[in-house]
C-alpha positions as CSV (number, residue, x, y, z in Angstrom):
1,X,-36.4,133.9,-52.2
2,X,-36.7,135.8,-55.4
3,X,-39.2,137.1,-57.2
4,X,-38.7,134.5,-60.1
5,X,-38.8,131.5,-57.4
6,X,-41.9,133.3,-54.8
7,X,-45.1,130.5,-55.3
8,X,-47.6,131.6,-57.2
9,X,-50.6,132.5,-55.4
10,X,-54.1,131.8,-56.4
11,X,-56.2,134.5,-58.2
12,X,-59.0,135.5,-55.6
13,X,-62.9,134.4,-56.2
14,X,-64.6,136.5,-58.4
15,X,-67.1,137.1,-55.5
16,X,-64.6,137.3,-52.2
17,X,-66.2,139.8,-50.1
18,X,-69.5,137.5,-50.4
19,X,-67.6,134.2,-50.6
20,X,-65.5,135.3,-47.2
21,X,-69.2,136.3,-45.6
22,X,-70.5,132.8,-46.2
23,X,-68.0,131.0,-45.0
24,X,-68.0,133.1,-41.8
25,X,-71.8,132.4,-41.4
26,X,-71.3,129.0,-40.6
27,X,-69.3,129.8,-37.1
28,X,-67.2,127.0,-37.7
29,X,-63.2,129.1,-38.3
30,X,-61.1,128.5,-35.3
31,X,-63.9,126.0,-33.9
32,X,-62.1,122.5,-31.7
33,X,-61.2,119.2,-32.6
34,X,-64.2,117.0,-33.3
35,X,-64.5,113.8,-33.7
36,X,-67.3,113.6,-36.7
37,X,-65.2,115.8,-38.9
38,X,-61.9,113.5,-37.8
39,X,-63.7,110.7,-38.8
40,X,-63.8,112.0,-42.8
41,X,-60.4,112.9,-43.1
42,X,-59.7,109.5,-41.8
43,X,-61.8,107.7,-44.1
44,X,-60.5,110.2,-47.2
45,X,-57.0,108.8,-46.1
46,X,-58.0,105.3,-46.2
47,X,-59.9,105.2,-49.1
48,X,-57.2,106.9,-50.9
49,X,-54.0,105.7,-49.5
50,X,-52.6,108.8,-48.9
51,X,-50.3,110.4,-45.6
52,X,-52.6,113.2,-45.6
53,X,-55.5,114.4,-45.5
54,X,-57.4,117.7,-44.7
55,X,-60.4,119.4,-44.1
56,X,-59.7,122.6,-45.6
57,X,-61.6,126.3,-45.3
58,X,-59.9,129.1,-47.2
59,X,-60.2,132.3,-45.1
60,X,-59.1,135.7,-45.3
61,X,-55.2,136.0,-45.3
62,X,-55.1,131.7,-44.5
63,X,-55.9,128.5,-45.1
64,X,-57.6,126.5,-42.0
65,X,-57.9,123.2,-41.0
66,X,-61.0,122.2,-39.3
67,X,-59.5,118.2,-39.4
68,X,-56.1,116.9,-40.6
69,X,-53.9,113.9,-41.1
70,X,-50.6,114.3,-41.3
71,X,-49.7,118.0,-41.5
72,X,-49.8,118.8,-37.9
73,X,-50.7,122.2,-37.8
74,X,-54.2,123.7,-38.2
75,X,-53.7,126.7,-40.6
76,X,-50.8,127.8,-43.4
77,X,-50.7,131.0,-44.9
78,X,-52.9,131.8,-48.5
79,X,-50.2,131.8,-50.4
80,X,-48.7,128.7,-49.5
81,X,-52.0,126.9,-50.1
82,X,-52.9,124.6,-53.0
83,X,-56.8,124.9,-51.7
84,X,-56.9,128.0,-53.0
85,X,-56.8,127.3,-56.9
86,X,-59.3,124.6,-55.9
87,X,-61.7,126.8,-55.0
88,X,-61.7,128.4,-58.5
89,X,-62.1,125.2,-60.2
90,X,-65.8,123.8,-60.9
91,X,-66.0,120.6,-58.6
92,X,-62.4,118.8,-58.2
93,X,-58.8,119.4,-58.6
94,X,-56.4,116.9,-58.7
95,X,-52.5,117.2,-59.6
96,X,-50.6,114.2,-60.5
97,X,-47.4,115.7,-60.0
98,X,-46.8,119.3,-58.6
99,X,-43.2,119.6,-59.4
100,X,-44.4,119.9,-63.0
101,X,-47.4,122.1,-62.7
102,X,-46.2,126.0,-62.8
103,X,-48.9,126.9,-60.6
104,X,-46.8,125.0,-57.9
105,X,-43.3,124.0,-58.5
106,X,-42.3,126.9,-56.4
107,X,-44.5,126.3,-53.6
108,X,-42.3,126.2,-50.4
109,X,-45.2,122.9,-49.3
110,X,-43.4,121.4,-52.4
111,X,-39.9,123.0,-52.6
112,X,-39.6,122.0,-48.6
113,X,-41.0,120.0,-46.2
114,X,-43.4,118.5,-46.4
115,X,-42.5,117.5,-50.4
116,X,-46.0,117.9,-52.0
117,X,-45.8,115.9,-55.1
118,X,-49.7,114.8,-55.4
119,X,-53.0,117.0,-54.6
120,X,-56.7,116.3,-55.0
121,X,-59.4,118.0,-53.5
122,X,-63.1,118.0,-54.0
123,X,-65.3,121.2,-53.5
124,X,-66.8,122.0,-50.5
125,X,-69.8,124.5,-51.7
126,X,-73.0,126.7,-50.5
127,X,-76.3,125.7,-51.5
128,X,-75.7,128.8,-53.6
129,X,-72.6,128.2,-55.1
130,X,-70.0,129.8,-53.3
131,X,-66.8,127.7,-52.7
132,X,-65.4,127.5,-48.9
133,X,-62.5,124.8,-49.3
134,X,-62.0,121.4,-49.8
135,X,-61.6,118.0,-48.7
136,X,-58.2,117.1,-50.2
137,X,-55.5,114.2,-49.5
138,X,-52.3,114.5,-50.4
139,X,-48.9,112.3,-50.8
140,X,-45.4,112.9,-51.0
141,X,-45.4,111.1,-54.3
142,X,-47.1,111.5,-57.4
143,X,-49.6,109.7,-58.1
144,X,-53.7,109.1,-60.0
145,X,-56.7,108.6,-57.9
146,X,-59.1,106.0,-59.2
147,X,-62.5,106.8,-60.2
148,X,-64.0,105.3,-57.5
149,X,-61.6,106.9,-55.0
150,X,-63.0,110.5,-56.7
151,X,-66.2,109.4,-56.2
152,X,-65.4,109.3,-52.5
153,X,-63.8,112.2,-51.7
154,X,-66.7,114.3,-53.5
155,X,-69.1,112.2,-51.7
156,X,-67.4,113.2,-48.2
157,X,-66.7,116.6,-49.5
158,X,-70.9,116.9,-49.9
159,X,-71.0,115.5,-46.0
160,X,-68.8,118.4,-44.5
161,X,-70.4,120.6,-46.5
162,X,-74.4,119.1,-44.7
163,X,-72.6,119.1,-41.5
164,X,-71.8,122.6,-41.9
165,X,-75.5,123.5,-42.7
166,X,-76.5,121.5,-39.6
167,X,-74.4,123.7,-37.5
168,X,-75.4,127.1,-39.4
169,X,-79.1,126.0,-38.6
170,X,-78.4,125.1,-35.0
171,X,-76.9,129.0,-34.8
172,X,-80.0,130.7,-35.7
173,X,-82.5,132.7,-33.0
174,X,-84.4,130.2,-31.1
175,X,-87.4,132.2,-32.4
176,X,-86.3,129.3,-35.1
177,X,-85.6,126.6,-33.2
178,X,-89.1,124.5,-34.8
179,X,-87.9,125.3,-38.5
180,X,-84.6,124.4,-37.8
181,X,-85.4,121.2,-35.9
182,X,-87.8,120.3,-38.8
183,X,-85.0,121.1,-41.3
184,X,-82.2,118.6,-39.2
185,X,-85.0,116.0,-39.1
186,X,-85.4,115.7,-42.7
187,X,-81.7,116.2,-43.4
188,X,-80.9,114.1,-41.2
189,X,-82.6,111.3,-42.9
190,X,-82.1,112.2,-46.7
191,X,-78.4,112.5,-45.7
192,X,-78.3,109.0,-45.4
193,X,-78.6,108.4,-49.3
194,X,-75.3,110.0,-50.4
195,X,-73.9,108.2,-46.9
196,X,-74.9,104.9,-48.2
197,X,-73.5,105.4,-51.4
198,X,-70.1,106.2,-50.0
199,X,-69.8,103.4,-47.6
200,X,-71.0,100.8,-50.8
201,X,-68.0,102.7,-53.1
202,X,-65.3,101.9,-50.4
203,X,-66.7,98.5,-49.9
204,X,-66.0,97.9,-53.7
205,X,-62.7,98.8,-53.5
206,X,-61.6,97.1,-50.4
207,X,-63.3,93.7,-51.4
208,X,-60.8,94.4,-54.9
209,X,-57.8,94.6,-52.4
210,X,-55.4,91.6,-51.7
211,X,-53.4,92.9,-49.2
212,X,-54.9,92.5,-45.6
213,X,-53.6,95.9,-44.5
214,X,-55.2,97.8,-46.3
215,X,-58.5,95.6,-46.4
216,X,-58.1,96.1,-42.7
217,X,-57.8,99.8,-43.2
218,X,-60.9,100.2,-45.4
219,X,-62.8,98.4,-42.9
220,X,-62.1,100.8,-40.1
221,X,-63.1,103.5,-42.8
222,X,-66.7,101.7,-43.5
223,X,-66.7,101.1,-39.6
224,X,-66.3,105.5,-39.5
225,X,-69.3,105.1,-42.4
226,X,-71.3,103.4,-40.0
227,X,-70.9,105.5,-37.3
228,X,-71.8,108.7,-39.1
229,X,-74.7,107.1,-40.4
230,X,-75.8,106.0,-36.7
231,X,-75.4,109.7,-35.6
232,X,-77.6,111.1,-38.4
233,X,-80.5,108.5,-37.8
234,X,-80.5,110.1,-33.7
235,X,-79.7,113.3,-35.0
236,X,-83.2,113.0,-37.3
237,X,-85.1,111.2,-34.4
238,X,-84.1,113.9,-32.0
239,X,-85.4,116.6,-33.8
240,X,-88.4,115.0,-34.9
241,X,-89.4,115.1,-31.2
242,X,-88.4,118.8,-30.8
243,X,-90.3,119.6,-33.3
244,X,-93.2,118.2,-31.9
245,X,-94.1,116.4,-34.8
246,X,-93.3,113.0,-33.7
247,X,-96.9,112.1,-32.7
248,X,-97.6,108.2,-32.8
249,X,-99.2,106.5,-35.3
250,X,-100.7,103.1,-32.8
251,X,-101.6,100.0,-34.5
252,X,-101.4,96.4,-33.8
253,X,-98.5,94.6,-36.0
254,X,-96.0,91.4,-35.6
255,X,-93.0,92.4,-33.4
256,X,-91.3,90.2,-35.7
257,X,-91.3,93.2,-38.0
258,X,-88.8,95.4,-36.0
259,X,-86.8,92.0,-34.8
260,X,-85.9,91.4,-38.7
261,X,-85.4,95.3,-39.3
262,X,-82.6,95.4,-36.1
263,X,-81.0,92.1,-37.2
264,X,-80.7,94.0,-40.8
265,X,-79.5,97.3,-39.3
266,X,-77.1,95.9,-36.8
267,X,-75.4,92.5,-37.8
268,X,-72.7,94.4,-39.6
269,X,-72.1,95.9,-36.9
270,X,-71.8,93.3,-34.0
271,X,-69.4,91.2,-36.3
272,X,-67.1,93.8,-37.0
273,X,-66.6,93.7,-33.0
274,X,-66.6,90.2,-33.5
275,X,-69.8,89.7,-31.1
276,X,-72.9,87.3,-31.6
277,X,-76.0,88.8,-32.3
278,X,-79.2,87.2,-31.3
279,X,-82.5,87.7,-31.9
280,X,-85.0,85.3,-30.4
281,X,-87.8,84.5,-32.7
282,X,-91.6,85.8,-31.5
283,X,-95.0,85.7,-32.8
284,X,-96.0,87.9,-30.4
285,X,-98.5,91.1,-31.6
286,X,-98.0,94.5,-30.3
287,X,-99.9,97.7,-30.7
288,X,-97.5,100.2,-30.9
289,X,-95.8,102.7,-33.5
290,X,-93.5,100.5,-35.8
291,X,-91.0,103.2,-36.4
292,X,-90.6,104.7,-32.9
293,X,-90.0,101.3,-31.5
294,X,-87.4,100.3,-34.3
295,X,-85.7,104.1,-32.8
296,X,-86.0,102.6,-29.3
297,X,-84.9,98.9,-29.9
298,X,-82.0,100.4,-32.7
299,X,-80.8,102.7,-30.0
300,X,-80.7,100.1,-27.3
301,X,-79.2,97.5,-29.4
302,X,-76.4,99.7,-30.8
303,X,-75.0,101.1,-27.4
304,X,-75.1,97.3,-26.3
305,X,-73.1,96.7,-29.1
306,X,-71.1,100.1,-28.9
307,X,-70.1,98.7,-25.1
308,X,-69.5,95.1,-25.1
309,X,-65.9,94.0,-26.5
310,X,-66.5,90.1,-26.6
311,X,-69.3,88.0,-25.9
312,X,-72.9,88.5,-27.7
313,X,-76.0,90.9,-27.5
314,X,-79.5,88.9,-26.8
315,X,-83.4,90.6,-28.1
316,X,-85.7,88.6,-26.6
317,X,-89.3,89.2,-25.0
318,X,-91.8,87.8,-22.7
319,X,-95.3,88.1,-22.1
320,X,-96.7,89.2,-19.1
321,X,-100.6,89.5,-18.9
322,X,-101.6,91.9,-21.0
323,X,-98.0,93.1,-22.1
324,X,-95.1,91.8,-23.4
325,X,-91.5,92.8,-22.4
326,X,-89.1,93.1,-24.7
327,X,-85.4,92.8,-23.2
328,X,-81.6,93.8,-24.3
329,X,-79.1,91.9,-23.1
330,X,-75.1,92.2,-23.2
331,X,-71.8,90.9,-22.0
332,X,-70.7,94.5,-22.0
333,X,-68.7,96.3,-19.4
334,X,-72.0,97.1,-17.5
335,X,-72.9,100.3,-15.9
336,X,-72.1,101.9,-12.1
337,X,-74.9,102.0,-9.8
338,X,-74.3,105.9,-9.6
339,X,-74.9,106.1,-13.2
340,X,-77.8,104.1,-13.6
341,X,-80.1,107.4,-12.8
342,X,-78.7,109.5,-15.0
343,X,-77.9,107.3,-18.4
344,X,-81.0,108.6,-20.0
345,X,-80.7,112.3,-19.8
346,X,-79.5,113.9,-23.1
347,X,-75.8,114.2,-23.7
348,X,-74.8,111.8,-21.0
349,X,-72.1,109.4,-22.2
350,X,-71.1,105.9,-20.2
351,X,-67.7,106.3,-21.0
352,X,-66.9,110.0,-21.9
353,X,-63.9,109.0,-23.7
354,X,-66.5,107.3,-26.8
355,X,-67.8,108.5,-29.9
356,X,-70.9,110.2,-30.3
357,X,-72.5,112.9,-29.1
358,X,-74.4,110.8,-25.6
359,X,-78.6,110.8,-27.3
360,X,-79.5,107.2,-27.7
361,X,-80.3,106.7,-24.4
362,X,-82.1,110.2,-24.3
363,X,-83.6,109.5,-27.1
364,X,-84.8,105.9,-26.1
365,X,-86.4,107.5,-22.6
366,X,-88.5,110.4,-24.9
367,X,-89.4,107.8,-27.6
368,X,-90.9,105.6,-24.8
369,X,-93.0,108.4,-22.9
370,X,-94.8,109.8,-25.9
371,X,-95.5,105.9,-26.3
372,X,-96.8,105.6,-23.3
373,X,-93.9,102.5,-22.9
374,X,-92.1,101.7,-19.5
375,X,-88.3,101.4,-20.0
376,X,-86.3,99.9,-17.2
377,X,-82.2,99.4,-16.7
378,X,-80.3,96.9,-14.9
379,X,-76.5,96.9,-14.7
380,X,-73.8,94.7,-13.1
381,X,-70.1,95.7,-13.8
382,X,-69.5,92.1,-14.0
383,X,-72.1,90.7,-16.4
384,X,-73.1,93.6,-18.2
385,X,-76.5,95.8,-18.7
386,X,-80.2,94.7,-19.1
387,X,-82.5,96.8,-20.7
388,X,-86.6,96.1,-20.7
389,X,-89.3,98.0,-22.7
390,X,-92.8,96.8,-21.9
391,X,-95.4,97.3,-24.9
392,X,-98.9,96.3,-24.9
393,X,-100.0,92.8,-26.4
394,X,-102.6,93.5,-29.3
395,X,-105.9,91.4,-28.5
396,X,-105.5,88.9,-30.8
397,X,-101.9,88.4,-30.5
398,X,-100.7,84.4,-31.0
């Protein structure tokens, strides 16, 4: 190649030597596969229609991949990367056509395979400004993102970039570890916002869709949504109890409070699996706190629905004397005898081969103790799991 036909390579940030020591804090470079960050480039891909996507961090010398769709490698060199004039840009980047952009018609990503013709990428920034990467999709055709569709990929560009504070927190001295658990439980719940947001924006677009394919495809990616927003709610209750701050508030209210707030939170959920949710009606009283029962009951209720592939999940409670037992019922694929003692310790999975990172159950068992609560589990392979939390009837409970 000659010098008149060599790509052009980005300029480098104003502030490199800074911008390269940020990005290194984080301790993510060279870091495995994982499924949370597979699940964005997935839903970038989806909401976008494109045949790739990529999770990209521009490093010293290279560009790496920390997820991708469709490139099949996990790094490129600098020059070679299109990421790297992002990063100088304020927020987003997006090329309709890179055969007629001079900052790229001589890229070999567009010259040879793979045939870039479209690029857009959304910022992935530091609190204080510095820019790491990008989430970007790309297509071998040209092509214009819709608003919407922007709106999306910045919107997952912000999530990478919480995840990646998560992590930078989780690295600190455990002389920390109280801050940082604080710090995860409030993210972990404000991140829900900007979540929300992004799983209502691809939502609007699919239901303006007519083909079924690619309603069916943004449905898996409001499905990934979901999921994300699942792990954040355990991620938040989690570190709420590290922190020690998750003393109960006990008061007497209508379990029918936290039956109407599961069916909310987890209908959409059971009929995407095409199962029957069922919540049994009950006036029943309990004294108990309202918001660490919802974490137990939300937890029980979505690995029942997590594990069961037909059939329905059953909430229901009795009273017995002075208590009333509330029970979780599925058609699921049941747990083994051997694993019945060990399905509530942290990080355990039932099947190791499913999402998420194995703390509901933990987090159900912890919840229940600083209640006070007994928690009990009954499995058959054949009929599925049974699940019983037994809170205390308030005096003047109907």
């Amino acid at each position: 190649m000659d010098a008149s036909n060599k790509p052009r390579a980005a300029k480098l940030h104003a502030n490199e030597a800074e911008r390269l020591k940020a990005l290194r804090s984080y301790g993510i470079l060279d870091t495995a596969i994982e499924p949370s960050f597979d699940d964005i480039t997935k839903i970038a891909s989806y909401v976008c229609q494109t045949p790739m996507s990529v999770i990209n961090l521009i490093d010293d010398g290279r560009q790496w991949f920390k997820s991708e769709i469709g490139f099949g490698v996990r790094e490129t060199p600098l020059e070679d990367s299109i990421c790297a004039h992002a990063i100088l840009e304020q927020n987003f980047l997006e090329i309709e056509d890179t055969t007629k952009d001079p900052r790229f018609d001589c890229n070999p990503l567009v010259t040879g395979i793979p045939h870039l013709r479209f690029y857009a990428g959304a910022l992935l920034r530091t609190p204080d400004g510095l820019p790491l990467g990008t989430v970007c999709v790309l297509d071998v055709k040209p092509r214009v993102l819709s608003t919407a569709q922007r709106e999306v990929l910045a919107a997952l560009a912000r999530q990478v970039m919480s995840q990646m504070e998560f992590r930078r927190a989780l690295h600190l001295s455990d002389r920390l570890q109280r801050n940082i658990s604080r710090l995860m439980a409030v993210a972990g719940h404000d991140l829900k916002q900007p979540l929300q947001v992004m799983i209502m924006a691809i939502d609007r677009i699919r239901r303006k869709l007519t083909d079924e394919k690619d309603r069916e495809r943004l449905g898996y990616a409001i499905d990934a949504g979901m999921r994300m927003a699942e792990e954040l709610d355990r991620l938040a209750e989690t570190s709420v109890l590290d922190a020690g701050f998750g003393t109960p508030s006990l008061r007497s209210f209508p379990i029918s409070d936290v039956f109407e707030s599961i069916l909310a939170n987890w209908s959409l959920h059971a009929e995407a699996k095409g199962l029957e949710l069922v919540v049994v009606p009950s006036k029943a009283h309990v004294v108990s706190d309202p918001g660490m029962l919802r974490a137990i009951l939300g937890n029980l209720v979505g690995n029942a629905i997590k594990y069961t592939d037909h059939g329905r999940v059953l909430v229901g409670c009795r009273k017995h004397g002075n208590a009333l037992t509330i029970e979780v019922l599925d058609s699921g694929t049941g747990i083994a005898t051997e694993q019945l003692t060990s399905i509530f310790d942290a990080f355990h999975q039932i099947n190791p081969s499913s999402e998420g990172l194995g703390l509901g159950l933990s987090i159900v068992r912890r919840t229940a103790e600083t209640l006070g609560h007994e928690i009990e589990a009954k499995s058959d392979l054949a009929h599925g799991s049974h699940f019983t939390v037994k809170v205390p009837l308030a005096a003047s409970s109907p």
